[in-house]
N, C-alpha and C positions, 0 to 999 in steps of 0.2 A: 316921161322920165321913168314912170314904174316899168312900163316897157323893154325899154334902153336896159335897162336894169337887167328885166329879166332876161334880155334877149343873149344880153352879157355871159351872164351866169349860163344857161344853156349852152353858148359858144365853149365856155370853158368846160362843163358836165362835157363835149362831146369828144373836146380833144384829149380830155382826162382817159372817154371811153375809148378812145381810138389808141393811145397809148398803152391803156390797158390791154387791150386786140394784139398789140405789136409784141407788147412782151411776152403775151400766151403763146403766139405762133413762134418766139425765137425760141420759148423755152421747148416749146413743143418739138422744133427742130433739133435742138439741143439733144432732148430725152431718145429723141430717135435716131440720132448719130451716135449716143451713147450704147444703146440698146443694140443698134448693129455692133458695134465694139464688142460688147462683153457676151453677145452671138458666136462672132469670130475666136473671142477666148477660150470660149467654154470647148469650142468643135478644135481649137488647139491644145485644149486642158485633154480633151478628149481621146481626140490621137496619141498625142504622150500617153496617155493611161495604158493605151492597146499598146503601143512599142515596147514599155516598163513589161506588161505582162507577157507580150513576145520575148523580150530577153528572158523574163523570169525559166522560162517552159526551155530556152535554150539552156542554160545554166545546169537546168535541174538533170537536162540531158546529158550534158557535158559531165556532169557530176558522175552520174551512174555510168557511164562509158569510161572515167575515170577509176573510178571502184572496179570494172570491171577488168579494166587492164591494170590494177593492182593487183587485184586477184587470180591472172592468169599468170603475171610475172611472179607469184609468191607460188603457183602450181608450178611451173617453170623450171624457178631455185631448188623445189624439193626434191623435183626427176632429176637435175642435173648433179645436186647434191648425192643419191644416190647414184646414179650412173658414175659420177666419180669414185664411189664407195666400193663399187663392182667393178672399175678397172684397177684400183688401188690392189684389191683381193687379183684380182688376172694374173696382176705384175709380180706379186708376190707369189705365186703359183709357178708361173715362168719362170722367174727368178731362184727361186728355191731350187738347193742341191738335190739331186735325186739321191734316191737311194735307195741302192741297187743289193 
């Protein structure tokens, strides 16, 4: 009977351990379907990061190309503004009665 008994008990110590086995390996599987996951996030966290700083550096280019074709179109207005100034004076020169 002590036997029987023990023999019992042991059956059940094996299947307790075999269940235990079961849940280690599904967590374990689990932890490394996980683990490739947040692998692939990070190498997509990653790439974003390079694109954000690829636009950044476009931007900044854009910017100064932009300054810079303000500042040619304000050189521009000032020649034209004179050159207007200098035909204003022409016409009046032309125009103006002589006298003789």
């Amino acid at each position: 009977m002590v036997i029987a008994g023990a023999e019992i008990k042991v059956g059940r110590l094996e299947s307790i351990v075999e269940q235990i086995g079961e849940a280690v390996l599904a967590t374990t599987e689990t932890i490394e379907r996980l683990a490739q996951r947040v692998d692939n996030l990070s190498t997509q966290v990653e790439e974003q990061g390079k694109q954000l700083q690829q636009q950044g550096y476009q931007i900044l280019a854009l910017c100064d190309a932009v300054q810079t074709l303000a500042e040619t179109q304000d050189d521009s207005l000032q020649r034209i503004s004179q050159l207007t100034k200098n035909l204003d004076r022409l016409m009046q020169l032309i125009e103006a009665p002589e006298d003789s």
